[in-house]
N, C-alpha and C positions, 0 to 999 in steps of 0.2 A: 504493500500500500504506500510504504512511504517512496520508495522509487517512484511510482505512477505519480504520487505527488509531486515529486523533482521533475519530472520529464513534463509536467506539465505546465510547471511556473519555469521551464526555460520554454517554452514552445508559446512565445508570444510574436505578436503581429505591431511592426513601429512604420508610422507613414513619416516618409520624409518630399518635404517641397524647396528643393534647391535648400538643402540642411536647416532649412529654418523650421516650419511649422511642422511640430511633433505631435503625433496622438498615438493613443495607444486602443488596440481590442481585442477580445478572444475571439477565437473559431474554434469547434470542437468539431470532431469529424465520427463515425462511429469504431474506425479503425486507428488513428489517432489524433491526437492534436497537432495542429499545422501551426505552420507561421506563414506570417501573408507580408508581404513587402510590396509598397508603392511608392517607385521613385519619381518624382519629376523634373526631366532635364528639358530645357526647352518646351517646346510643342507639348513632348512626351509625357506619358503618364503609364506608368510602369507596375506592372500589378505583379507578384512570384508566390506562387503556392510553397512552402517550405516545410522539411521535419529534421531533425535535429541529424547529425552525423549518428548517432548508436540511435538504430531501428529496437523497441520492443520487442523483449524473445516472445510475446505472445502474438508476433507479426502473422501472416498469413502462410500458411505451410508451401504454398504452389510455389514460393520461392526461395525454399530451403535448399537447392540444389546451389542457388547462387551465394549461401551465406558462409562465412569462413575462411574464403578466398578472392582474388583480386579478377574480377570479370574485364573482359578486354570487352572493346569496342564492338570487335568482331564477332564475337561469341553473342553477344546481344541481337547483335544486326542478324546474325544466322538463326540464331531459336526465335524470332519476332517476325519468322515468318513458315515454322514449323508447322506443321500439321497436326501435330500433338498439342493440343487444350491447354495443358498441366504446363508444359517448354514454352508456349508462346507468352500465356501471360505472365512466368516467368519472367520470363527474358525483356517486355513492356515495363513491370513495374521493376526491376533492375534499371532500365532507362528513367525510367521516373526517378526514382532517387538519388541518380546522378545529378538531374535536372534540377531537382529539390534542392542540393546542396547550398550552405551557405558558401562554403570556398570555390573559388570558380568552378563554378557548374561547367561540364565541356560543352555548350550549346553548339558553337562553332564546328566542334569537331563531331559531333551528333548528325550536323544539320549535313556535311561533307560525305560521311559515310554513308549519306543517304537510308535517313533513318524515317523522314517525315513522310514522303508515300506509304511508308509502312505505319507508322500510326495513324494516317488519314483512314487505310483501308483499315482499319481497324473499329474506326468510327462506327463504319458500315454495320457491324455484327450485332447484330440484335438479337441475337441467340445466345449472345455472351457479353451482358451488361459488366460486368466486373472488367472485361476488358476494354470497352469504350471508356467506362472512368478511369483505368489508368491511363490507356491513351490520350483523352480528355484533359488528364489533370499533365502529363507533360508535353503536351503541345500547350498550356497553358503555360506553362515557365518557359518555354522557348519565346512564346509570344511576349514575353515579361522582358526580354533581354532589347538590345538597339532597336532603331526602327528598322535597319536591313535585317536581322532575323524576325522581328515580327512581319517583314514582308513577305521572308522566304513561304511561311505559314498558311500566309492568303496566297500567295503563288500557287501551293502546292494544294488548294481547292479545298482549305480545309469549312471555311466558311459556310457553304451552303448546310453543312454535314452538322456543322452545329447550330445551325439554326432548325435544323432537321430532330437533331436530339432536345432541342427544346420541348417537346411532346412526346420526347419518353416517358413510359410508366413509372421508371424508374425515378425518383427525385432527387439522390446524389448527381444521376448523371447528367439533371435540367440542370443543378447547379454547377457543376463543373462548365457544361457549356454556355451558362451562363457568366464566367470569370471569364474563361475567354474569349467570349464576345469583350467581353467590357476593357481584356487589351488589347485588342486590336481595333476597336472605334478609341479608343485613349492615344494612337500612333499618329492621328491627324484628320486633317477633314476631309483628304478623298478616301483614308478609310474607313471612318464612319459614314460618309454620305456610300461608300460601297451596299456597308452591313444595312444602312435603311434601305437602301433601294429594295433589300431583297427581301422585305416585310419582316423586321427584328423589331416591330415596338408593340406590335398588339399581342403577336405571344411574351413577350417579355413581360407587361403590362397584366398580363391574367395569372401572374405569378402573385400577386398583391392582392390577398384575402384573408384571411381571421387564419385561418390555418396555415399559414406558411410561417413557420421558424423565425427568428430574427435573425439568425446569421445569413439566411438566404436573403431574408427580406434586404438587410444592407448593400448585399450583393447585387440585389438588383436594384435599389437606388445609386447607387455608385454608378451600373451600367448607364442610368438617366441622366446622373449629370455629365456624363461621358459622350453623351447624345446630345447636350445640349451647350458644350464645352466648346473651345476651337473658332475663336470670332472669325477669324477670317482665313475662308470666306465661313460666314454662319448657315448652322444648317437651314435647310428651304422651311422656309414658314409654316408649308402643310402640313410639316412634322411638328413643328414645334407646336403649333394649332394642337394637333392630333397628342402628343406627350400630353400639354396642358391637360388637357380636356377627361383625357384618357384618365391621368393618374389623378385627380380631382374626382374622377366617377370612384377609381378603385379606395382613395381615400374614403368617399362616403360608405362604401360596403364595409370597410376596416370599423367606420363609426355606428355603425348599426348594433355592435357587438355589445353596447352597454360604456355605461361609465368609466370604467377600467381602461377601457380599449379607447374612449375616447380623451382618455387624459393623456394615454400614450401618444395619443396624435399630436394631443396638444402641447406637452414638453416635447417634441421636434420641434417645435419654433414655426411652423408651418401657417400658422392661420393668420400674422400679420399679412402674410402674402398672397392672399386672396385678395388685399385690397384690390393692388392696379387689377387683378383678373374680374371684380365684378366690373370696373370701367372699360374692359376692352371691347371695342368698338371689332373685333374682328373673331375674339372666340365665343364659343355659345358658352353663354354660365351659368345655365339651369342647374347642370352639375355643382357649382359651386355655392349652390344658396339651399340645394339635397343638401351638402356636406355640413353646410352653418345650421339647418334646421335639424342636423342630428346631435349637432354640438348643444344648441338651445333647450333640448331635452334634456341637456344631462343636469347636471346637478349647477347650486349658486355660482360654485367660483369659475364652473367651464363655462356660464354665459358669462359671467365677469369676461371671458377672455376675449368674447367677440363682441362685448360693449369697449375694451381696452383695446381694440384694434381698430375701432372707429369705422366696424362695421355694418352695425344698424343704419344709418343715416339711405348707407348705399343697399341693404335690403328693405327701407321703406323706399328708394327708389325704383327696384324692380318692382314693389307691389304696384304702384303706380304705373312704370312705364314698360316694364316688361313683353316679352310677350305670353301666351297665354301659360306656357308651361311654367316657367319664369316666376308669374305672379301664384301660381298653385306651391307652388315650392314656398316662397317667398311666405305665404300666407302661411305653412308650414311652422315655418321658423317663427313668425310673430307670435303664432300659437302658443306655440311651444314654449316660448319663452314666460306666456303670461301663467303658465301652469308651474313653469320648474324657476321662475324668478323671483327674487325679494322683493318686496315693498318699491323698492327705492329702483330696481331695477324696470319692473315696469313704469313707475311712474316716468323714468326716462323715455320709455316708448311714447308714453303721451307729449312729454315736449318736445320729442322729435315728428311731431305732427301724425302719428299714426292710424287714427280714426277715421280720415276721409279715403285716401285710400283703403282703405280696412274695408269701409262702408261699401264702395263704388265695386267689392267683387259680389257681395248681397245679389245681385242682379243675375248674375253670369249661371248658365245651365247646368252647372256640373254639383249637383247636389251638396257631392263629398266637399268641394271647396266652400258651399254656403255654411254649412254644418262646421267646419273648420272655423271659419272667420265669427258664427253665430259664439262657437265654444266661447273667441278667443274675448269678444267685445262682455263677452256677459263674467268672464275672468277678470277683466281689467274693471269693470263696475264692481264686482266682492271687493276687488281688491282695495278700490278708493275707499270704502267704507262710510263715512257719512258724511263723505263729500259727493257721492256719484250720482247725484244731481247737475256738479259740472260735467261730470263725462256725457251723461243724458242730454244736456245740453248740447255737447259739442255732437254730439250723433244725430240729433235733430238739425242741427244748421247746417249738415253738412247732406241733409236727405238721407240718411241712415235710416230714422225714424219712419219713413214709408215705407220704405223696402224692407223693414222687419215687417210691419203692418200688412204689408202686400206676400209676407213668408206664412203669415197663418192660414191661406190656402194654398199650401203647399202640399202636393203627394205625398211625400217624404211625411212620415206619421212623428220622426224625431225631430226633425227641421220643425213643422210649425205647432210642437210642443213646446220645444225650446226658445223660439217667435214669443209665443205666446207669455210663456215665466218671463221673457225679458221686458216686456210692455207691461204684466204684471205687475211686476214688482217696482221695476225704475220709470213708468211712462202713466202710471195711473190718474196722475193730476193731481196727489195728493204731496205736500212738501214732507221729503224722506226725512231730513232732519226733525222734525216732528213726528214722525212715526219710526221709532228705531226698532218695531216687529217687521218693520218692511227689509231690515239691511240681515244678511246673513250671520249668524252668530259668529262665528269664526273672526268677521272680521267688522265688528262692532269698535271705535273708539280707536278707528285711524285717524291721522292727520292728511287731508288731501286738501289744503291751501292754494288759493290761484287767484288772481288780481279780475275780480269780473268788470271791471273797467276797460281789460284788455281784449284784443280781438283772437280768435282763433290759432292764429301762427304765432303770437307773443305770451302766452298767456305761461307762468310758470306754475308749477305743481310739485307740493312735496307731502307726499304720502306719512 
């Protein structure tokens, strides 16, 4: 145990950026723990799968033929294309761990001996997954060396082959060919604008769900900024369009998982950066206001995160100007907020004018969003407490008030129920502050303050 200990805290991963910017992080493999090196010189960006000089005696038996003595070149290159099962991956993961090495790995001399056709065609075996991942994994550290060995790699056709193995069954060996993907678009932008042309971001992309790993899951972020790396020239827009877009959808499937999974999203640092994307005039950002209205579900401080990103303002601007999908979302999110927010948090939604648009979807045919928006306005009324007279107010001046009215002949047997308790209780005629049986117990003996001097857009409110 304590050995497996030691071989473990030496078997770590350091990124280095022209010697300056250091981090560190684990990979665990189920065979053993790796070290992962990313170097960048120039352009480059340098990825190496590594394991320590002394292999585990609990390593894998198919290449006990190779242990105890010094393998030549040749011997590698001859059993790496044996007939025999047992000799050939052998003789692959023998090249692997040469390749592995922290002291000059021989990639040069690997690549000469003409070693890479023979791990390409190895790719191919899908009858013997153990062998595409060692293959896999040392064509990944070839790719990790200069950009003229990482070219030799795409010369020698390896490319297609893993993007091919992206849809293995197998999940080490999606991930392996996913690291090497992510060095060879890391070598420059005609070989990443290669790897996109050949459709590498939507299966890439379907890697990012509640069940993937975290060590993968890095793996394929790293691939994405690797995608979107390389200014000049920058990749074609339709990709970058398509990334955006893509990985904002798979983020909201991540946040669908619950609280947990959504605080994960949220320490990435990820949700200031939705601002410029709800304003872009070029991506669709239905996806992006899914992903806010899964966050406004969650608990106080994860709406704290997208009231502190100063993202409300621009999701009452979709409910407004959206289009229809857009505002269905969008209504999502205000919802949601008024059910999992504090006091102080909805009352922000009220000073950020959210009522008239609120109102203005009242009309629209789609039941589920009238129900939705019905929830959310009769939430934000509990909420004010023995103020929601002004709220009443403001839903009236803004035609709310008919469109609830014109909701209690509605089909929907819940819609003009809920029509109905909302006119009841806040629209009676009777002054609510005088009748405190009309405000809900719960929330009896708020403070919801507002200057009724003031006009609709100016008026402030503190719950």
């Amino acid at each position: 145990m304590a050995e497996n200990a030691g071989l473990e805290n030496h078997r770590i991963k350091s990124f280095k950026n022209k010697g300056r910017d250091v981090e560190t992080m684990r990979r665990h493999r189920n065979e053993v723990t790796v070290e992962l090196r990313k170097n960048k010189r120039d352009e480059h960006l340098l990825k190496k799968r590594n394991v320590p000089q002394e292999e585990s005696l609990e390593d894998s038996d198919v290449d006990s033929d190779f242990k105890g003595q010094n393998v030549t070149l040749d011997a590698i290159l001859q059993n790496a294309t044996s007939d025999n099962a047992v000799v050939q991956l052998s003789a692959v993961q023998a090249a692997r761990k040469l390749l592995s090495s922290d002291r000059n790995p021989p990639i040069d001399d690997l690549i000469k001996c003409g070693i890479l056709p023979i791990l390409v065609k190895c790719l191919e075996r899908d009858d013997n997954p153990s062998l595409q991942f060692e293959a896999a994994w040392a064509l990944t550290n070839i790719a990790s060396g200069t950009s003229a060995q990482t070219q030799a790699v795409v010369k020698s056709n390896a490319v297609p082959l893993f993007l091919r193995l992206l849809h293995s069954p197998h999940q080490n060996v999606c991930e392996q060919a996913v690291w090497a993907l992510g060095n060879i678009i890391g070598d420059g932008p005609q070989c990443r604008d290669y790897v996109i042309s050949l459709g590498v971001v939507k299966p890439l992309l379907s890697f990012i769900n509640p069940s993937i790993p975290i060590t993968f899951l890095r793996n394929v972020t790293w691939v994405i900024v690797n995608l979107c790396r390389n200014k000049d020239p920058p990749p074609p827009m339709e990709t970058v369009q398509e990334i955006l877009v893509d990985t904002v959808w798979a983020l909201s499937y991540l946040t669908d998982g619950g609280n947990e999974q959504i605080q994960m999203v949220i320490d990435s640092g990820v949700v200031p950066f939705l601002v410029p994307l709800l304003s872009h005039q070029e991506v669709k950002v239905q996806e992006a206001v899914w992903f806010l209205s899964n966050i406004t579900a969650g608990n106080q401080q994860q709406v704290q995160a997208v009231i502190d990103a100063g993202l409300i303002p621009m999701i009452i601007h979709q409910l407004a100007k959206g289009d229809f999908g857009t505002q269905k979302e969008a209504a999502w999110a205000i919802s949601n907020l008024t059910i999992s927010g504090r006091k102080d948090q909805v009352e922000y939604l009220v000073q950020q004018n959210v009522i008239p648009p609120f109102c203005n979807l009242l009309s629209v045919k789609d039941s589920q969003v009238v129900q939705v928006v019905l929830d959310g306005l009769k939430n934000i009324l509990i909420m004010a407490g023995e103020e929601a007279s002004t709220i009443a107010e403001i839903i009236e001046e803004c035609g709310g008030l008919e469109k609830i009215e014109n909701l209690q002949q509605h089909e929907n047997e819940d819609i003009y129920k809920l029509a109905f308790e909302i006119i009841d209780q806040y629209f009676s005629g009777d002054d609510i502050d005088e009748d405190p049986s009309l405000i809900p117990e719960a929330t009896q003996g708020g403070t919801f303050n507002f200057d009724p001097s003031s006009n609709l857009q100016t008026k402030e409110f503190k719950f």
